[in-house]
PyMOL Python script that loads the backbone (N, CA, C, O; Angstrom):
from pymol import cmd

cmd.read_pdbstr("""\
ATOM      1  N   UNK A   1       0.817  -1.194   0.000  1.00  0.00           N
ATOM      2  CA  UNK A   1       0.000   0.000   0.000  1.00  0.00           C
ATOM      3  C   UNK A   1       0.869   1.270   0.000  1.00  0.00           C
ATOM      4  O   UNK A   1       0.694   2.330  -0.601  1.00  0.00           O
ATOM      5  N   UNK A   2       1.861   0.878   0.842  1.00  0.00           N
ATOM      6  CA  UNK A   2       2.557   2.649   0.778  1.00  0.00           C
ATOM      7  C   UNK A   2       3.288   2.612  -0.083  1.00  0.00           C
ATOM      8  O   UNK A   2       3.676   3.738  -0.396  1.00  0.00           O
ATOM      9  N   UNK A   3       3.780   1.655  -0.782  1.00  0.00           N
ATOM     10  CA  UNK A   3       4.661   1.893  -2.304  1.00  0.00           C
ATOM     11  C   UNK A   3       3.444   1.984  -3.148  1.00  0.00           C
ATOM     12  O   UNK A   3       3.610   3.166  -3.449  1.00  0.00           O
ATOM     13  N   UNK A   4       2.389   1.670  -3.744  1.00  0.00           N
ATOM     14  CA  UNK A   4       1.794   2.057  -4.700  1.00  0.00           C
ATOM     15  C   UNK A   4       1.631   3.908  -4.178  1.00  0.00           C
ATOM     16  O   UNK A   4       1.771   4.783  -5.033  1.00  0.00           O
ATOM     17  N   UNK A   5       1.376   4.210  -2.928  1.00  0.00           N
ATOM     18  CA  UNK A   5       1.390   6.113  -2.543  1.00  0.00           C
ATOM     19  C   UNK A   5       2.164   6.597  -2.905  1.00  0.00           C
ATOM     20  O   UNK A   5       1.933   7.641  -3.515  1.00  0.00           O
ATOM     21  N   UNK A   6       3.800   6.052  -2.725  1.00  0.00           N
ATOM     22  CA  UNK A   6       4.819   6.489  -2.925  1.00  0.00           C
ATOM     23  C   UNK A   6       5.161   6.791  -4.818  1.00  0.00           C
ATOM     24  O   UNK A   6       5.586   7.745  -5.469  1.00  0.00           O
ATOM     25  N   UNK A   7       4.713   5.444  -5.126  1.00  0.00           N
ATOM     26  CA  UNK A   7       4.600   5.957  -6.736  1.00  0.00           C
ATOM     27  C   UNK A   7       4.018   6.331  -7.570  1.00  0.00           C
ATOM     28  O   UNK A   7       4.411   6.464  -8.729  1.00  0.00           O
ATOM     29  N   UNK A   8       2.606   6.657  -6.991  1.00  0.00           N
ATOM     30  CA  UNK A   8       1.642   7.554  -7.501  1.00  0.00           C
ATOM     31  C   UNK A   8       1.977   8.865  -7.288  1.00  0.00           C
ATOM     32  O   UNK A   8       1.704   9.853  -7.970  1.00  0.00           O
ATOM     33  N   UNK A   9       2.817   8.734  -5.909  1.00  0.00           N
ATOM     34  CA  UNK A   9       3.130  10.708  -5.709  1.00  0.00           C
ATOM     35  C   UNK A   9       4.794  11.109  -6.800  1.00  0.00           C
ATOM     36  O   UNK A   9       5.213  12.246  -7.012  1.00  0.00           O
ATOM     37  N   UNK A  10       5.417   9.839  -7.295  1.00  0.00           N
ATOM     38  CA  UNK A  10       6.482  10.331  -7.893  1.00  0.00           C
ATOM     39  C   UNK A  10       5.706  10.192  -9.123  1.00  0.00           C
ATOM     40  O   UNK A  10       6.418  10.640 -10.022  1.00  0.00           O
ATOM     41  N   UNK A  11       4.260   9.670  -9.742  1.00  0.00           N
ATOM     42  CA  UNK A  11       4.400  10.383 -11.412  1.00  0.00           C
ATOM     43  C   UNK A  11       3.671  11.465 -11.380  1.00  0.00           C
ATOM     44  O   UNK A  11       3.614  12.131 -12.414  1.00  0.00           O
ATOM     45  N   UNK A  12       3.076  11.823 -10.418  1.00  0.00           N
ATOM     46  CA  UNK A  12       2.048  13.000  -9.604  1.00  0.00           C
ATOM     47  C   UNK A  12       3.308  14.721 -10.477  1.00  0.00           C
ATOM     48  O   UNK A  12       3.159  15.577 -11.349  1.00  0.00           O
ATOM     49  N   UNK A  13       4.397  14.298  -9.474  1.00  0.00           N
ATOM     50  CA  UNK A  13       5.269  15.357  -9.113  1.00  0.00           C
ATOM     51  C   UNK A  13       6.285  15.323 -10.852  1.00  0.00           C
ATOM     52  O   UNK A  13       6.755  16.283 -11.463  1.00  0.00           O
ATOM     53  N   UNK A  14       6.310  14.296 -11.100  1.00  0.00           N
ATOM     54  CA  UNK A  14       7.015  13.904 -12.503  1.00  0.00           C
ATOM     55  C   UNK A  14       6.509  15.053 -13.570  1.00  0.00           C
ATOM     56  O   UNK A  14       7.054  15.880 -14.301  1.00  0.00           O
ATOM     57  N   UNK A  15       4.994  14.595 -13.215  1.00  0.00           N
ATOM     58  CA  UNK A  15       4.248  15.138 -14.234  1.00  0.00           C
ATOM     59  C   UNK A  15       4.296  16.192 -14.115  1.00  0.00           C
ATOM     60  O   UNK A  15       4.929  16.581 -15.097  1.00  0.00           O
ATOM     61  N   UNK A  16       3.910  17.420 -13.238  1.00  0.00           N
ATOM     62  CA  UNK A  16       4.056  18.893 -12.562  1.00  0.00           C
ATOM     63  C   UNK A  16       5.527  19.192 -13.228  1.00  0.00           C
ATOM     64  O   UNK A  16       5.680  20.136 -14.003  1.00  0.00           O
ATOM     65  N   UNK A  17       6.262  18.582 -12.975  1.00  0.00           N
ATOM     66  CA  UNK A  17       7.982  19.108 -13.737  1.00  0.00           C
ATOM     67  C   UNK A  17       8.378  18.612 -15.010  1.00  0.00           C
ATOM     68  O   UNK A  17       9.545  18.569 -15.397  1.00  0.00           O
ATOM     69  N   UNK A  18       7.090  18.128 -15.840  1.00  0.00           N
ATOM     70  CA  UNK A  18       7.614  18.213 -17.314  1.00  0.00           C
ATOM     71  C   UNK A  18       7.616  19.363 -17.778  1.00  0.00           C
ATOM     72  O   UNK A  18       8.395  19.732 -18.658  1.00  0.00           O
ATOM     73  N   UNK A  19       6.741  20.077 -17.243  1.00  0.00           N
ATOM     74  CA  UNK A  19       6.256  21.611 -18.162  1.00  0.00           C
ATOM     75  C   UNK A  19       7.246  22.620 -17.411  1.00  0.00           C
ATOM     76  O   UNK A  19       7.504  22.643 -16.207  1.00  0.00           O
ATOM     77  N   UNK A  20       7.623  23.261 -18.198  1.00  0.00           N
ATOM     78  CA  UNK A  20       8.547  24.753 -17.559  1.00  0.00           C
ATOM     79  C   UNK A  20       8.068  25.187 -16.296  1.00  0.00           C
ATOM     80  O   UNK A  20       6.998  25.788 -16.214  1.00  0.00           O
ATOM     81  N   UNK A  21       8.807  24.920 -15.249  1.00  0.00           N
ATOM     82  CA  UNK A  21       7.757  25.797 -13.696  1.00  0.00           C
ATOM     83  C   UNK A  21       9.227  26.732 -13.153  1.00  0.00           C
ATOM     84  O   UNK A  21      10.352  26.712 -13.654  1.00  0.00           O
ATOM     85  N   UNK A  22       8.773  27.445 -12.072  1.00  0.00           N
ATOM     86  CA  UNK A  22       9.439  27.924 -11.040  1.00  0.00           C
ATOM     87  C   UNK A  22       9.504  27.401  -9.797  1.00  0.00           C
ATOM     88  O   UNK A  22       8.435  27.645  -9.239  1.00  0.00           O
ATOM     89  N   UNK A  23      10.232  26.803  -9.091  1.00  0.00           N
ATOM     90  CA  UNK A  23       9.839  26.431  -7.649  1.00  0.00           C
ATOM     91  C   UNK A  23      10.757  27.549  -6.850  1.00  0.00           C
ATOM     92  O   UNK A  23      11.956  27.733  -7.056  1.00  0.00           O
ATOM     93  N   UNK A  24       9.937  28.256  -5.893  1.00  0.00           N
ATOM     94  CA  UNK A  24      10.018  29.282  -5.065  1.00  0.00           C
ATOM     95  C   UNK A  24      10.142  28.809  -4.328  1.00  0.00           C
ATOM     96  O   UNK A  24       9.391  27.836  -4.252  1.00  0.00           O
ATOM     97  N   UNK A  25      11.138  29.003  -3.135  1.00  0.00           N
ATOM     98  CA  UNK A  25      11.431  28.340  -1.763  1.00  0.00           C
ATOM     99  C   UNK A  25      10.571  29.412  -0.974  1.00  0.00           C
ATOM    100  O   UNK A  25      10.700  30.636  -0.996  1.00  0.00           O
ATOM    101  N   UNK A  26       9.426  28.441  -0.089  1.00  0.00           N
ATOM    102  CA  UNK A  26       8.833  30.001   0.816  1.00  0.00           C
ATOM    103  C   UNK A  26       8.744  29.180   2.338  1.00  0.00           C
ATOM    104  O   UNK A  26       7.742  29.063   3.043  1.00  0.00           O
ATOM    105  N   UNK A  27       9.683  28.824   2.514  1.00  0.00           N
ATOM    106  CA  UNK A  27      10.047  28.079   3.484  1.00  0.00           C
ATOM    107  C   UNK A  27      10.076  29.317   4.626  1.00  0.00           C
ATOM    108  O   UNK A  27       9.505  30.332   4.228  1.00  0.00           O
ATOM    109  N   UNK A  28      10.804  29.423   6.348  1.00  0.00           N
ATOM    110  CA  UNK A  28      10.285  30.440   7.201  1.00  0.00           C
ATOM    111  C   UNK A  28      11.414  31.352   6.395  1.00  0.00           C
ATOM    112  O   UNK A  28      11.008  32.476   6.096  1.00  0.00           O
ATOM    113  N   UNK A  29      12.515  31.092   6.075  1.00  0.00           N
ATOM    114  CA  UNK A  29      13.881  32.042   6.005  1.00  0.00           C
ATOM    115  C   UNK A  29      12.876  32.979   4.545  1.00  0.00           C
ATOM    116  O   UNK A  29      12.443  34.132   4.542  1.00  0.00           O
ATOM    117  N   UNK A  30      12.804  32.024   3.590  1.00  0.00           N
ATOM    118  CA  UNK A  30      11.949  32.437   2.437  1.00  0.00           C
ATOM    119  C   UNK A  30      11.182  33.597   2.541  1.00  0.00           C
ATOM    120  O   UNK A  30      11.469  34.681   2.034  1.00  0.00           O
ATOM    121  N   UNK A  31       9.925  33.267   3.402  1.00  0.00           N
ATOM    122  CA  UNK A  31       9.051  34.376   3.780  1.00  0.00           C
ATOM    123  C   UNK A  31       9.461  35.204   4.552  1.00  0.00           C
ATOM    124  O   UNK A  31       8.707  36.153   4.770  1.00  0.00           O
ATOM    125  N   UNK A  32      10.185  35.183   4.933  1.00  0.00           N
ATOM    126  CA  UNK A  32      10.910  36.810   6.072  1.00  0.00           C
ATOM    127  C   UNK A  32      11.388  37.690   4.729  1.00  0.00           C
ATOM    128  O   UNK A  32      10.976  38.805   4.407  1.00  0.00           O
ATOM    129  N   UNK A  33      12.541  36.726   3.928  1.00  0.00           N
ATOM    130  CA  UNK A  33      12.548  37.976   2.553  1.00  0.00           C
ATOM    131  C   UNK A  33      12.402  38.235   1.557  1.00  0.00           C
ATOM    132  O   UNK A  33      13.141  38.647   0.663  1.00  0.00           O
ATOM    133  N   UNK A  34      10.911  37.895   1.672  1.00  0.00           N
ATOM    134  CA  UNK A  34       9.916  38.463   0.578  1.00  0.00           C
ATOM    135  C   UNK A  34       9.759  37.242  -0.300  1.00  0.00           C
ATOM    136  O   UNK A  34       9.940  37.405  -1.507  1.00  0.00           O
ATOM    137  N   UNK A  35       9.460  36.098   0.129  1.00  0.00           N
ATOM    138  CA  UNK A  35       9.674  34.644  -1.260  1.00  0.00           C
ATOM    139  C   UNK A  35       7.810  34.593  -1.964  1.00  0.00           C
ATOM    140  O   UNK A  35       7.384  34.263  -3.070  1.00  0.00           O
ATOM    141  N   UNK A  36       7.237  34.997  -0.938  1.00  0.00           N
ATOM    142  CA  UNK A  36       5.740  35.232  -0.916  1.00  0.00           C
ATOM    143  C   UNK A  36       5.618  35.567  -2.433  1.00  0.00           C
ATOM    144  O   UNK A  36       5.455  35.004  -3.516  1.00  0.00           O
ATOM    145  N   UNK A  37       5.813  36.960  -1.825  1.00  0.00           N
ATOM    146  CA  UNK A  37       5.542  38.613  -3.043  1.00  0.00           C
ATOM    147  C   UNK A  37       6.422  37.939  -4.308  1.00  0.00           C
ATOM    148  O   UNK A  37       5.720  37.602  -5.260  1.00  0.00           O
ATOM    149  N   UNK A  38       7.408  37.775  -4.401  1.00  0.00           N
ATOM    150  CA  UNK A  38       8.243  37.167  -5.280  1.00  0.00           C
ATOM    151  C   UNK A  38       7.638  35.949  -6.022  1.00  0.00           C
ATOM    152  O   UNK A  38       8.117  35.597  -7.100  1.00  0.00           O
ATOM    153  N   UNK A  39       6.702  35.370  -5.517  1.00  0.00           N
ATOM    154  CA  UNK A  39       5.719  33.995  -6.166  1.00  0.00           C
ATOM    155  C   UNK A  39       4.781  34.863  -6.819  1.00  0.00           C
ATOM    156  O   UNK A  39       5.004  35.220  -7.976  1.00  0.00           O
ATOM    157  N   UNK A  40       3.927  35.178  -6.306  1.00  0.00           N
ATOM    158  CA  UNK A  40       3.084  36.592  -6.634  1.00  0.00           C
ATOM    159  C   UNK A  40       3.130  37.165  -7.867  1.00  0.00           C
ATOM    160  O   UNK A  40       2.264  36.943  -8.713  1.00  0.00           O
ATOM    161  N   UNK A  41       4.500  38.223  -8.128  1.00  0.00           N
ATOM    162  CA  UNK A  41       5.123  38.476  -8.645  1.00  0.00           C
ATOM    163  C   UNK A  41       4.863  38.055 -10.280  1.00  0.00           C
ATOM    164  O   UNK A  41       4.399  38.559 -11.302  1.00  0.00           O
ATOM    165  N   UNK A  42       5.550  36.647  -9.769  1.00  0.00           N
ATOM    166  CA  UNK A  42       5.875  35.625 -10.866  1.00  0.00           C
ATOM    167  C   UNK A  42       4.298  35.589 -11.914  1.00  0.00           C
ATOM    168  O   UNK A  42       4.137  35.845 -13.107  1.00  0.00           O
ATOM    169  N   UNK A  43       3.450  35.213 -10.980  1.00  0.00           N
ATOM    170  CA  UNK A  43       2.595  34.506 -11.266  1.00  0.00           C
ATOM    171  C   UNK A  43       1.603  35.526 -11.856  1.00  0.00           C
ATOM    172  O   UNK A  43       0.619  35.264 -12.548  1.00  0.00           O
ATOM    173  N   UNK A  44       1.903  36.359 -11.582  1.00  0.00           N
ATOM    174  CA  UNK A  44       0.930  37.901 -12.346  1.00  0.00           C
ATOM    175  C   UNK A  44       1.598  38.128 -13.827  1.00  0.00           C
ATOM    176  O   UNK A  44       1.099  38.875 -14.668  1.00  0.00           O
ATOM    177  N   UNK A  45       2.792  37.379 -14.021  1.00  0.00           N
ATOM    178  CA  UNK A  45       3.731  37.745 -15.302  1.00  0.00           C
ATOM    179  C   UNK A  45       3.509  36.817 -16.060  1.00  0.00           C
ATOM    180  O   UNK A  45       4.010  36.733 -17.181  1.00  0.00           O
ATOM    181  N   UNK A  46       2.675  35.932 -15.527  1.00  0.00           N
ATOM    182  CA  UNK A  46       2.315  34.201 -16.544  1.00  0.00           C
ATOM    183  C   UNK A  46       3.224  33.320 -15.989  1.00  0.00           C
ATOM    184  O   UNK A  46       3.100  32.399 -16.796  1.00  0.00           O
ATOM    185  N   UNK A  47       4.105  32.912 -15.137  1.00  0.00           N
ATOM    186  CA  UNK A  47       4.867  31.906 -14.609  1.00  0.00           C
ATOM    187  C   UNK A  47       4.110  30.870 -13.836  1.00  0.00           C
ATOM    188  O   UNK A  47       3.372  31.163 -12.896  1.00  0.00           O
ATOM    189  N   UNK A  48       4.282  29.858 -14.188  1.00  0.00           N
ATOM    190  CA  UNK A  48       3.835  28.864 -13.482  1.00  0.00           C
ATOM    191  C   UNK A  48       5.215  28.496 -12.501  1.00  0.00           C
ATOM    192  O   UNK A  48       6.422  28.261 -12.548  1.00  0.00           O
ATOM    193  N   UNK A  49       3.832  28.667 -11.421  1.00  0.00           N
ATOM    194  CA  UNK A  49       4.977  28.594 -10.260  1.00  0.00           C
ATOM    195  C   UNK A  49       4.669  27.415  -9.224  1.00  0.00           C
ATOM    196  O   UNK A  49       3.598  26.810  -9.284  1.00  0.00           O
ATOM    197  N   UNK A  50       5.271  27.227  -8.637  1.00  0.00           N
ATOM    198  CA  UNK A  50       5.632  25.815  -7.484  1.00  0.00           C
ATOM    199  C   UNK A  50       5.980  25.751  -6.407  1.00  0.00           C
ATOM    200  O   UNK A  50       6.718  24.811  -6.113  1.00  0.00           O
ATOM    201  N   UNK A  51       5.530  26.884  -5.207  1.00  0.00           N
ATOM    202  CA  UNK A  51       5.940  27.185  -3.745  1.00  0.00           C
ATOM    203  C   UNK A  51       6.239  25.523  -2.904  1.00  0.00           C
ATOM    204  O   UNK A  51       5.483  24.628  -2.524  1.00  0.00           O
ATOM    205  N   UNK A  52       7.785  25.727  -2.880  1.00  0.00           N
ATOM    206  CA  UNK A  52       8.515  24.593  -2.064  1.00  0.00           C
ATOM    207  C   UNK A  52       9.298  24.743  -0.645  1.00  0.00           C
ATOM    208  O   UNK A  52      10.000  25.739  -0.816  1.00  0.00           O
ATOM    209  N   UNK A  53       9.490  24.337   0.448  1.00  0.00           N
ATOM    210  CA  UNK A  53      10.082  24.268   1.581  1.00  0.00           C
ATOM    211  C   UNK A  53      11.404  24.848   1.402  1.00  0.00           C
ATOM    212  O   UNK A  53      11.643  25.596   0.454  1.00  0.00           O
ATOM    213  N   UNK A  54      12.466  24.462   2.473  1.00  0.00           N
ATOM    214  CA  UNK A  54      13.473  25.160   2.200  1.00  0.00           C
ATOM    215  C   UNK A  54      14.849  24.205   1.147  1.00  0.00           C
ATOM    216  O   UNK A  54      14.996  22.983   1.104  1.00  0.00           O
ATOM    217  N   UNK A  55      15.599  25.174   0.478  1.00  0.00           N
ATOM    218  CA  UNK A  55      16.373  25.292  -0.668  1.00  0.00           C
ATOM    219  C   UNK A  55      17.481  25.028  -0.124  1.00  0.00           C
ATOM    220  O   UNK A  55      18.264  24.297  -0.731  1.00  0.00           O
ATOM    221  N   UNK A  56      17.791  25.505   1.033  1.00  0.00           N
ATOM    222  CA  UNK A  56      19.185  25.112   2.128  1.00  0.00           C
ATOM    223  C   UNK A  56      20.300  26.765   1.666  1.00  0.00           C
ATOM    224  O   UNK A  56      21.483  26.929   1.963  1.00  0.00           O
ATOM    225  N   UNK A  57      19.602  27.512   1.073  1.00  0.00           N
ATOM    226  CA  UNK A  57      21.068  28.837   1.398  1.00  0.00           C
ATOM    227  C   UNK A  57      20.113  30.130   1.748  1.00  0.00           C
ATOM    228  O   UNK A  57      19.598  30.899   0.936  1.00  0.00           O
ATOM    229  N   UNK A  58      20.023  30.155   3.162  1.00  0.00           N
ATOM    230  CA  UNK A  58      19.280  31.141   3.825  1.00  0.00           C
ATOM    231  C   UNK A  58      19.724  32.471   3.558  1.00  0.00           C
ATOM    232  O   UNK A  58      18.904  33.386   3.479  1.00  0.00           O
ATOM    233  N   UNK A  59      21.174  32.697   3.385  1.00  0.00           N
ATOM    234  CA  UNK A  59      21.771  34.098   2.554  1.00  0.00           C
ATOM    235  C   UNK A  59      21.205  34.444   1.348  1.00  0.00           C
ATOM    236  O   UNK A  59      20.852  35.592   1.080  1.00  0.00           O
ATOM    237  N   UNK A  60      21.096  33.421   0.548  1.00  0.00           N
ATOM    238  CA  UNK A  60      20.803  34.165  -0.692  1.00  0.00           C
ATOM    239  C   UNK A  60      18.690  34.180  -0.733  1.00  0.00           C
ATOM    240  O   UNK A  60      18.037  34.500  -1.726  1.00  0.00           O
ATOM    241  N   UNK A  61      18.254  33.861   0.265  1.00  0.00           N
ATOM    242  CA  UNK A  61      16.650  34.413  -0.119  1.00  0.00           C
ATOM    243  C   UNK A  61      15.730  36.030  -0.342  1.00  0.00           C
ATOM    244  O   UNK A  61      15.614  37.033   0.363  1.00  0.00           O
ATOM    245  N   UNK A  62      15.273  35.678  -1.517  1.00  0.00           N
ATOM    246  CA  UNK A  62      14.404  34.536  -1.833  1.00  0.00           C
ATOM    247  C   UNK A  62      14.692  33.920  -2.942  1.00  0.00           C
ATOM    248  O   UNK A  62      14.572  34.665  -3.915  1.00  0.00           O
ATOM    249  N   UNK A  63      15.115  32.564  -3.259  1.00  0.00           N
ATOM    250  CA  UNK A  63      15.660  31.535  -4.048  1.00  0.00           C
ATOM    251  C   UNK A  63      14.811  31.124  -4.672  1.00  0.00           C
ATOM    252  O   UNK A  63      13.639  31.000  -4.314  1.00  0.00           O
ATOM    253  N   UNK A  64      15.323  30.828  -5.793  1.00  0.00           N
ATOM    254  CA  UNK A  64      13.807  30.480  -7.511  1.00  0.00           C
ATOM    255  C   UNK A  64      14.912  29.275  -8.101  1.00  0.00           C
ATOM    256  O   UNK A  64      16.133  29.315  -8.257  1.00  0.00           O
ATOM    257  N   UNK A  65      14.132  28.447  -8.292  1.00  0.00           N
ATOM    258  CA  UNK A  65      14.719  27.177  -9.088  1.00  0.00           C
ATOM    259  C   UNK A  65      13.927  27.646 -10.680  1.00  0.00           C
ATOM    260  O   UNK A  65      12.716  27.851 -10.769  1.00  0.00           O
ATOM    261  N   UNK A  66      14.582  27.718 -11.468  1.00  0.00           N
ATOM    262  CA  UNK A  66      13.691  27.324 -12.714  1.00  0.00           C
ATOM    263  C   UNK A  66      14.235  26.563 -13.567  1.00  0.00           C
ATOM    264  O   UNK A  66      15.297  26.614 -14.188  1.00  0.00           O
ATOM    265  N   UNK A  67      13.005  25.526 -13.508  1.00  0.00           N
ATOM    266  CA  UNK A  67      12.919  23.976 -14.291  1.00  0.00           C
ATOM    267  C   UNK A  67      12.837  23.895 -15.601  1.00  0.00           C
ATOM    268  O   UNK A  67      11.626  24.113 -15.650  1.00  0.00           O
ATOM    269  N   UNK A  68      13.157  23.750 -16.777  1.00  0.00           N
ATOM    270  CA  UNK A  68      12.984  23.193 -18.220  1.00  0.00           C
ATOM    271  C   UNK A  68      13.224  21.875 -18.293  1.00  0.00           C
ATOM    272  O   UNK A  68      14.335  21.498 -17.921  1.00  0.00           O
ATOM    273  N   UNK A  69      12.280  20.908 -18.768  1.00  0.00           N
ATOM    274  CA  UNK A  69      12.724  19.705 -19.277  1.00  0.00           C
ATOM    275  C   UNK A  69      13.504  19.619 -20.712  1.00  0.00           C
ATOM    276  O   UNK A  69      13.345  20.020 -21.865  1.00  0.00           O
ATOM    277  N   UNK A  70      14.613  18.718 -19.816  1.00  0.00           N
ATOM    278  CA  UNK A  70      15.623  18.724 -20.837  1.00  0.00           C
ATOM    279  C   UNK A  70      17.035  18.883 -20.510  1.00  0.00           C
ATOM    280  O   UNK A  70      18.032  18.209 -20.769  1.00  0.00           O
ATOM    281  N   UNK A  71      16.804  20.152 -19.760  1.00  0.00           N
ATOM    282  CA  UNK A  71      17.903  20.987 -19.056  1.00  0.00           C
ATOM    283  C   UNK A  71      18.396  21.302 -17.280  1.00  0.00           C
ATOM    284  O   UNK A  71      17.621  21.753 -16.436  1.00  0.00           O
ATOM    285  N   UNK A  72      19.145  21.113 -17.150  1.00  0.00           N
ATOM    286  CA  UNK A  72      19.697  20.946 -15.361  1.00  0.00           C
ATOM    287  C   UNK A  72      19.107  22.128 -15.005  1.00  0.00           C
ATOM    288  O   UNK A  72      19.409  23.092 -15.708  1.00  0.00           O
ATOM    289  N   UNK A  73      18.081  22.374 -13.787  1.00  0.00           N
ATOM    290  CA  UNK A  73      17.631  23.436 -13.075  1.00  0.00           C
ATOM    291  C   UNK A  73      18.967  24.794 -13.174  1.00  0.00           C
ATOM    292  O   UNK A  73      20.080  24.764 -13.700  1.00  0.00           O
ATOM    293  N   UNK A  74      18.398  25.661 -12.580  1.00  0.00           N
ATOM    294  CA  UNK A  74      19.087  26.404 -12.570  1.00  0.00           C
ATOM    295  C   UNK A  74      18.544  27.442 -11.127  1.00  0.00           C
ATOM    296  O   UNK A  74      17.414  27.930 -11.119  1.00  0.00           O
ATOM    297  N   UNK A  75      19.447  27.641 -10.077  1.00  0.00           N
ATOM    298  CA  UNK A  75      19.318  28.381  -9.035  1.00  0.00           C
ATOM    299  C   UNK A  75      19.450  29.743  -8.235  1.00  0.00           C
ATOM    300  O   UNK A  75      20.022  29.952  -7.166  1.00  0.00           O
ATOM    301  N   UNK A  76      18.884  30.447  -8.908  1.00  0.00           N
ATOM    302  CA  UNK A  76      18.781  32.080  -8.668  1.00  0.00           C
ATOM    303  C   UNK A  76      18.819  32.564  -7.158  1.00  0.00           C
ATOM    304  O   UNK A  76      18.240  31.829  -6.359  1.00  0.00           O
ATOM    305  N   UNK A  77      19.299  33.463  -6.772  1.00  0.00           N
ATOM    306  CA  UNK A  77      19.090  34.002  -5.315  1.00  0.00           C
ATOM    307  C   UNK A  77      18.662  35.397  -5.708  1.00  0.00           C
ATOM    308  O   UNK A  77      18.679  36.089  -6.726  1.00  0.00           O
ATOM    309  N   UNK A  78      18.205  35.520  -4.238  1.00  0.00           N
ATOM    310  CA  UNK A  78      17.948  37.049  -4.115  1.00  0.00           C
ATOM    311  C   UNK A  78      16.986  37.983  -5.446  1.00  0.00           C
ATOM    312  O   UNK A  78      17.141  39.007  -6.111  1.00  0.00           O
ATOM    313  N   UNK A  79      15.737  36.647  -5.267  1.00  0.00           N
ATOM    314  CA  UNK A  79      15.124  37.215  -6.666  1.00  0.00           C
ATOM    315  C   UNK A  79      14.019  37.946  -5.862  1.00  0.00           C
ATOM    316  O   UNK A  79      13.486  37.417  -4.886  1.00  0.00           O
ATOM    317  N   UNK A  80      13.677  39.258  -6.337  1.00  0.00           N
ATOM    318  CA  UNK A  80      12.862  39.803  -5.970  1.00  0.00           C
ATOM    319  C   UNK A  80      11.495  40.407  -6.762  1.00  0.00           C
ATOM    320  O   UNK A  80      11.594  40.470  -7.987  1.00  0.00           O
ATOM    321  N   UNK A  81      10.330  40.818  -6.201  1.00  0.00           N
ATOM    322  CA  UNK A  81       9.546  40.631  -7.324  1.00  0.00           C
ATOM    323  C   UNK A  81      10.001  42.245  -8.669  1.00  0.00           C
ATOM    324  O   UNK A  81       9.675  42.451  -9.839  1.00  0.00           O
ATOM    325  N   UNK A  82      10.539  42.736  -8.039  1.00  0.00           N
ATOM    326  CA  UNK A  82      11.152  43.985  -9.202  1.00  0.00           C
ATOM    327  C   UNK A  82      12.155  42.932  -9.826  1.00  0.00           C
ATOM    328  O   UNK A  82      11.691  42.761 -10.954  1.00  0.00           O
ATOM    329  N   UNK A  83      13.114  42.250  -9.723  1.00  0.00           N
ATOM    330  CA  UNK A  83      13.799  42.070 -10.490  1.00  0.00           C
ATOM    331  C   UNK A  83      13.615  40.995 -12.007  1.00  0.00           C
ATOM    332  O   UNK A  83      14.561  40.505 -12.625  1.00  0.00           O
ATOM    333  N   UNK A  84      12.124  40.828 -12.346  1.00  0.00           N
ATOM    334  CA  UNK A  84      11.883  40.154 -13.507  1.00  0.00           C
ATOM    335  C   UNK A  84      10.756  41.317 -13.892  1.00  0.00           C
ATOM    336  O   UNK A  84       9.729  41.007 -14.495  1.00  0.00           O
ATOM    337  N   UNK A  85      11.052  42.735 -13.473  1.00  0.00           N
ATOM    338  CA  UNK A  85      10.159  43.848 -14.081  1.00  0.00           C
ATOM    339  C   UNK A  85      10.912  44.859 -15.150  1.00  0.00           C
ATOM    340  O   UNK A  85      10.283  45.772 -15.684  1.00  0.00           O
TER     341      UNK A  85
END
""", "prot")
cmd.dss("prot")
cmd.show_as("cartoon", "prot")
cmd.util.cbc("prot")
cmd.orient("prot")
């Protein structure tokens, strides 16, 4: 039973990251600087976005993964919602 959960939630999540997304870390460090507004942001500009826990580099928040299939993520810091304006 918990492996059929377990692999229903990995083609669940598979599927969500074929298509171009953003995953926004809005984890607590996240939301203190600004990962919220910065999803927000995104998502008023047409980004499909993906609010995720924490990213592990509390200096550089608020941290944006953006996903292309095909291509190795790529890890932005200190993105703010002015800086894709």
């Amino acid at each position: 039973m918990l492996e059929e959960l377990r692999e229903a939630a990995a083609r669940r999540w598979a599927q969500r990251l074929a298509e171009p997304c953003f995953l926004v870390g809005t984890a607590t460090c996240g939301r203190a600087a600004g990962a919220l507004q910065t999803a927000q942001a995104m998502r008023e500009e047409g980004a499909r976005v993906i609010e995720v826990g924490c990213l592990g580099h509390c200096y550089a928040e608020p941290l944006v993964v953006a996903r292309i299939s095909g291509l190795p993520p790529l890890l932005y810091g200190n993105v703010t919602p002015a800086a894709g304006r």
